[in-house]
C-alpha positions in Angstrom: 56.5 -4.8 11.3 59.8 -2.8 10.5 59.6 0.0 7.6 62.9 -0.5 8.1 65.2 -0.8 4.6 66.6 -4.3 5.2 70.4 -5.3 4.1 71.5 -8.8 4.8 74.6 -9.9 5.8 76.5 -12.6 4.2 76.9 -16.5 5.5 79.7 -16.5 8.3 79.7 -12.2 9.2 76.7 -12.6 11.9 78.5 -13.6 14.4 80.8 -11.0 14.8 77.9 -8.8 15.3 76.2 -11.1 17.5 79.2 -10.9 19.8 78.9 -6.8 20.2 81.2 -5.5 17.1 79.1 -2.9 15.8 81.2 -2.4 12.0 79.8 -4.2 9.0 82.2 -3.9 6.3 80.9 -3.5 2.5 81.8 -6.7 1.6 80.3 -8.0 4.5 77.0 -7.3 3.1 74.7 -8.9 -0.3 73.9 -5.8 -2.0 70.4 -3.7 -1.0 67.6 -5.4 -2.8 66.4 -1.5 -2.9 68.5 1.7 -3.1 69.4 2.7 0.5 70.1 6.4 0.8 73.0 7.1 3.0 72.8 8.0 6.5 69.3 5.9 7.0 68.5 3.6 9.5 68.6 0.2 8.4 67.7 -3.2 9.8 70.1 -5.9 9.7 69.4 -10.0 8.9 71.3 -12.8 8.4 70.7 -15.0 5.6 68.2 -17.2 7.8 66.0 -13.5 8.3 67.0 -13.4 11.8 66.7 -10.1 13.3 70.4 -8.5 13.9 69.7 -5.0 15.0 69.7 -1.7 13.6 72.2 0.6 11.8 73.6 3.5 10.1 74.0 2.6 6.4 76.6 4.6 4.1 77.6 3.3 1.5 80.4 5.6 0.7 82.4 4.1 3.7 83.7 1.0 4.0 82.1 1.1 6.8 78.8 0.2 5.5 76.9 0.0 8.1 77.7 1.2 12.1 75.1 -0.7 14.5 73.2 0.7 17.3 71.4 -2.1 18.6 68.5 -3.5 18.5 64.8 -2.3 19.1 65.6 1.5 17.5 63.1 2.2 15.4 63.9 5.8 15.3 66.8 8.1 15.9 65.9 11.4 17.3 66.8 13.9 20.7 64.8 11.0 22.7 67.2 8.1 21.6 70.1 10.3 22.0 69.1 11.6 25.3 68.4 7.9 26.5 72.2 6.4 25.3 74.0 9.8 26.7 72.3 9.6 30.1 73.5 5.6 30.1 77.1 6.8 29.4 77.0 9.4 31.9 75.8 7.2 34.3 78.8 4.9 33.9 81.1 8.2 34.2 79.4 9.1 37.5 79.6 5.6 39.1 83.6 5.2 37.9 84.6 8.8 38.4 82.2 10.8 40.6 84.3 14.0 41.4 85.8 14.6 37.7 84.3 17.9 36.5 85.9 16.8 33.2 85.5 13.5 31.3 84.6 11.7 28.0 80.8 11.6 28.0 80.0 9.6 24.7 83.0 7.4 23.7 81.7 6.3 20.5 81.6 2.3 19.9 82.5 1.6 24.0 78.9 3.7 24.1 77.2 2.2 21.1 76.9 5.2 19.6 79.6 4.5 17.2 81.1 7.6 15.5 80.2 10.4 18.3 82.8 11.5 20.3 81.6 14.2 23.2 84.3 15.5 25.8 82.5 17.3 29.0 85.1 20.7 30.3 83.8 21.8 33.2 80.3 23.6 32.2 81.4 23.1 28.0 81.2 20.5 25.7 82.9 19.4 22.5 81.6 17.3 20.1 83.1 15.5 17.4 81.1 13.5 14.7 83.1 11.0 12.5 80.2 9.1 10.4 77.7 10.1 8.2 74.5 9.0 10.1 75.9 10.8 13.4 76.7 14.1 11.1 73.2 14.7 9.4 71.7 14.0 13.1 73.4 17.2 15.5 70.4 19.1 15.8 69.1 16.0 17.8 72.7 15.6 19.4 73.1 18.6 20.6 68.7 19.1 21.5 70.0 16.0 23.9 73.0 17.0 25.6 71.4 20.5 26.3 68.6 18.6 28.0 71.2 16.0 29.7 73.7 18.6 31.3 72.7 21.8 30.6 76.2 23.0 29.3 77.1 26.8 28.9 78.2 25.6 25.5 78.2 23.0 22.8 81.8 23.3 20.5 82.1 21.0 17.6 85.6 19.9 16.7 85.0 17.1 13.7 88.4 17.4 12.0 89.2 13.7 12.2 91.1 12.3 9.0 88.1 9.2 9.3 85.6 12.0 8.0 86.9 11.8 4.4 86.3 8.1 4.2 82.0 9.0 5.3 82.7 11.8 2.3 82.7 14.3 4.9 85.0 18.0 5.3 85.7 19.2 8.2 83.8 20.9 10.8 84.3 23.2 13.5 82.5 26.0 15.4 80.1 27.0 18.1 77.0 24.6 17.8 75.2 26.4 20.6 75.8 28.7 23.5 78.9 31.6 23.7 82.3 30.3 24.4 85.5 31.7 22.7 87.1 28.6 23.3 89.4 29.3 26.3 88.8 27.5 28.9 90.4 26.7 32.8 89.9 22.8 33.9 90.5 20.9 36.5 92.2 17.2 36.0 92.4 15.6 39.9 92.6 18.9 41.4 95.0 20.7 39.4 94.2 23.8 36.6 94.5 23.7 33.1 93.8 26.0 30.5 92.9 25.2 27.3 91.8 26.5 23.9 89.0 24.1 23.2 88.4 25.3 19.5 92.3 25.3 18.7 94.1 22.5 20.9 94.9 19.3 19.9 91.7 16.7 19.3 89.1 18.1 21.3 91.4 20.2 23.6 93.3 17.8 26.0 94.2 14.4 26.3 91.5 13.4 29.0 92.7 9.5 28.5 95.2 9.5 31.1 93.6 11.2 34.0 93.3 8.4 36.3 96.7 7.1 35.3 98.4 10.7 35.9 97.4 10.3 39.7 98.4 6.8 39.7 102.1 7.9 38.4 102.2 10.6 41.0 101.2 8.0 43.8 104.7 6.0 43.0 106.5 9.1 42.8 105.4 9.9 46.1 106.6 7.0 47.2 110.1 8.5 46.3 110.4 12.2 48.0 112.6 14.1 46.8 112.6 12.4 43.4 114.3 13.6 40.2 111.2 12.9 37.3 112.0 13.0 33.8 108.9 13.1 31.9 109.2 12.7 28.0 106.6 13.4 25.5 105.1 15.3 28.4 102.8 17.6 26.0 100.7 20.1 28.2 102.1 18.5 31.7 99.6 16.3 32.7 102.2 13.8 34.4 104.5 16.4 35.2 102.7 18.7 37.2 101.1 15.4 39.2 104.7 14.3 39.9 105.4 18.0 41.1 102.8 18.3 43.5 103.5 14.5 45.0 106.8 15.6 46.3 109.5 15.2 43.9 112.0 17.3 43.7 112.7 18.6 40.3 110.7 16.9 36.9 111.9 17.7 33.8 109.3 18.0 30.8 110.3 16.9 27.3 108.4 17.4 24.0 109.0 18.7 20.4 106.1 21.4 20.9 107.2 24.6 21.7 103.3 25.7 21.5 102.7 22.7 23.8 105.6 23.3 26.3 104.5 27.6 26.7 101.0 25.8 27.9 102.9 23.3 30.1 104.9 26.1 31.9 101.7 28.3 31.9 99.8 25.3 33.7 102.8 24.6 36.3 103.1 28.4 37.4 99.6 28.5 37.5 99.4 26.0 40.2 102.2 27.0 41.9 104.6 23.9 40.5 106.9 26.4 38.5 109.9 26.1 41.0 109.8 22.0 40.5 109.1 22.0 36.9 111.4 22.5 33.8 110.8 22.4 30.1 112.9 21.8 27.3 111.9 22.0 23.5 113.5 19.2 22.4 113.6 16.0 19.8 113.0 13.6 22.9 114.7 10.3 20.6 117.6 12.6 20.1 117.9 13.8 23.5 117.7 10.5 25.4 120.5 9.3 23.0 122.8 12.3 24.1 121.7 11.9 27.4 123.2 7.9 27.6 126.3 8.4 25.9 129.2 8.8 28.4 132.8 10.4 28.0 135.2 7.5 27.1 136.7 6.0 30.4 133.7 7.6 32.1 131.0 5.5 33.9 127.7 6.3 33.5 126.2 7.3 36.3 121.8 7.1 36.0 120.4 10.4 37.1 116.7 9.5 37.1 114.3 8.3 40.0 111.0 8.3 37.9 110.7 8.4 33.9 107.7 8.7 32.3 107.1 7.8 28.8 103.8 8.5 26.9 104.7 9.5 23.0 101.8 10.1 20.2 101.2 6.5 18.4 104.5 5.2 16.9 102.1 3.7 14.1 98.6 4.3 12.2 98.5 1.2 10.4 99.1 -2.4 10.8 102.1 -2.2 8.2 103.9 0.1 9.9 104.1 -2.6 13.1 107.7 -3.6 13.2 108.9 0.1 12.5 106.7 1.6 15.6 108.2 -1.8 17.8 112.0 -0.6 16.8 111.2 3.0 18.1 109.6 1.9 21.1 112.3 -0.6 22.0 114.7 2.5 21.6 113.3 4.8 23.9 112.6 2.2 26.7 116.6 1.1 26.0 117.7 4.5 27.0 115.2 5.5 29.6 116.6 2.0 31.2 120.2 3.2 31.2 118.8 6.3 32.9 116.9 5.4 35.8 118.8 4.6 39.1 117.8 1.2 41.3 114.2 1.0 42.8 113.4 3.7 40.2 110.0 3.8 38.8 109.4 3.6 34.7 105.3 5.0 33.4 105.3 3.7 30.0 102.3 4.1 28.0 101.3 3.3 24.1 98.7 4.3 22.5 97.8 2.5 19.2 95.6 -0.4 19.0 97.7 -2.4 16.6 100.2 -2.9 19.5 98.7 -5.3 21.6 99.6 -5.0 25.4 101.4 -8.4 25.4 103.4 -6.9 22.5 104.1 -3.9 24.0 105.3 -5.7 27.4 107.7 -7.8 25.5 109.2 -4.7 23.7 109.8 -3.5 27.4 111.5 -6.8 28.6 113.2 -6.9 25.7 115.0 -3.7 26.1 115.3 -4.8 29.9 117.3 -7.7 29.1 119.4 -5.7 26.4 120.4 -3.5 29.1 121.0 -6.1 32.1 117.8 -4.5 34.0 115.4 -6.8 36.2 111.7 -5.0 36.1 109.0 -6.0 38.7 105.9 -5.3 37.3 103.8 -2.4 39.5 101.0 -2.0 37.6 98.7 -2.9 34.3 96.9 0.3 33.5 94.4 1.5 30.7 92.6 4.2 29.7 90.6 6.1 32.4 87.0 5.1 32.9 85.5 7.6 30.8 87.2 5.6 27.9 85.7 2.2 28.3 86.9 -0.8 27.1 84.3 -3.6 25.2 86.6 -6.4 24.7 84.5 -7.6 21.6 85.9 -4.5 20.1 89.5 -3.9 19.7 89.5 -0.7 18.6 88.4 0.6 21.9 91.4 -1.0 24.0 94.2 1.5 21.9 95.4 2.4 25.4 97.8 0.3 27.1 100.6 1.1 30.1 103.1 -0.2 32.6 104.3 0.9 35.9 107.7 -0.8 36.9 109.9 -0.6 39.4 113.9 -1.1 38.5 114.8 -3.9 40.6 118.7 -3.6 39.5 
């Protein structure tokens, strides 16, 4: 019998569990009979005493309790080491030849509030719950026993920490590694500060999707390839190397764009590629507005649009759909016939069936017929579990401009 603390949910919340959400809100829950401290392992019932799994209780998050499944009985390296070699087994049947890849994508790994990112021979870890928190020792015990890293980084600065009643954390956990590191995303090099870049030191979501870009620009040689919010020039470099003949980067990162141009003369792309510091909304408004009695004339074969999340919040909806209708209005105007648009979003309160009618909408606005190319997603190492939303937060389109 289970020594487990018990918590029971309340009439009407098991299903959602039963159908693979792992979150148990606070009001989702009758109050422990007992008091639970936070971080423990807890068994879950419903009000019938049927068994729901196990959990992470904390009851400073409204997140009460994070589930794991059922059948744990105890958290330690040996339960660690048995979900991370599950993950990675998914990572080497999807992607085999990536040397770099999300290992542990939290929920879509059931390990919900662990985030670890695989560069080359380092990792980086990133905790954003209580229960994962107090148990690194055994974390990192199992990745060293899983892959054997030169390193183990920790890079737990989310914003989600404060709600567990957790600071922020950062360092080596094990290992020697100053934090700079060269990787290799389909074949081409970037560097990377993996204890000062952004998240956990690149965006590793869109690796599949940057060769899939490239593969339409190829299509195209010779092609002119704006690409806007390009950050450290994932897209860009991959649309360099598949023939085209000039791509232009955008971002407002000056910090960003020096690592974008460091990464394109590194691989030899610096004679295709060009960056520009820039307010990219601003810029694509200067760039459509013609001289009076002027025609305008569209410049652009390929344009590829993947901007930070327009929104953070479910509130903020109808602001983050006027700004993406805006950019895809101009990037319209700007690409010639049988050009190719990569438009991405990134939050998970825009639903892909919203997002494609934003699209359409500034199609029809600016008399443009799309055919659809491509539905695209997150790369394999970010898994999707359709019971859980959260986890879908990538979405994209690949069209081609018909006229």
């Amino acid at each position: 019998m289970s020594t487990l603390p018990i918590l029971t949910v309340r009439p009407g919340e098991a299903d959602r569990i039963i159908a693979g959400h792992p979150w148990l809100y606070a009001n989702s829950l009758f109050p422990p009979a007992k008091p639970v401290p936070d971080g423990a392992l807890v068994q879950v019932m419903d009000t019938r005493h049927r068994d729901l799994g196990t959990g992470l209780y904390n009851s400073k998050s409204k997140i009460a309790v994070r589930m794991l499944g059922h059948d744990v009985a105890k958290l330690d390296a040996a339960f660690f080491e048995e979900r991370i070699r599950a993950a990675l087994e998914v990572r080497r049947r999807h992607m085999a030849g990536a040397t770099c890849c999300r290992v542990v994508n939290a929920e879509a790994d059931f390990l919900s509030g662990l985030i670890v990112d695989r560069y080359e021979d380092v990792l980086v870890m990133q905790t954003s719950a209580l229960g994962m928190d107090q148990r690194k020792a055994d974390i990192v015990a199992a990745l060293q026993t899983v892959l054997a890293p030169r390193a183990i980084l920790e890079r737990s600065e989310t914003a989600a920490r404060k709600f567990e009643g957790l600071g922020e954390s950062s360092g080596v956990l094990a290992g020697e590694c100053d934090g700079n590191v060269t990787v290799k995303l389909n074949g081409l090099a970037f560097a990377a500060n993996l204890l000062t870049g952004h998240k956990t030191g690149l965006y590793l979501d869109q690796q599949v999707n940057y060769q899939r870009v490239a593969d339409l620009v190829a299509m195209r040689p010779g092609a002119q390839v704006l690409d806007a919010f390009t950050f450290l020039g994932g897209f860009a470099l991959h649309a360099a190397r598949a023939g085209a003949a000039h791509v232009l980067g955008l971002d407002r990162s000056e910090e960003a764009l020096a690592s974008a141009s460091a990464n394109a003369a590194a691989n030899r792309l610096d004679s295709k590629c060009a960056f520009e510091a820039v307010n990219v909304f601003d810029w694509l408004k200067a760039q459509t507005v013609a001289p009076p009695h002027e025609k305008f004339i569209p410049r652009w074969d390929a344009i590829i649009l993947d901007p930070p999340s327009f929104t953070r919040n479910r509130e903020s909806v109808p602001n983050a759909l006027r700004g993406y209708k805006e950019i895809h209005v101009r990037a319209l105007k700007l690409l010639r016939p049988g050009g190719v648009l990569a438009t991405f979003c990134c939050s998970h309160h825009v639903s892909a069936g919203v997002f494609m009618d934003t699209v359409l909408s500034a199609a029809f606005d600016q008399r443009r017929i799309l055919r659809r190319v491509a539905v695209l997603g997150p790369s394999p190492d970010h898994p999707v579990i359709p019971m859980i939303p959260e986890t879908e937060y990538l979405k994209g389109f690949t069209f081609e401009v018909v006229r």
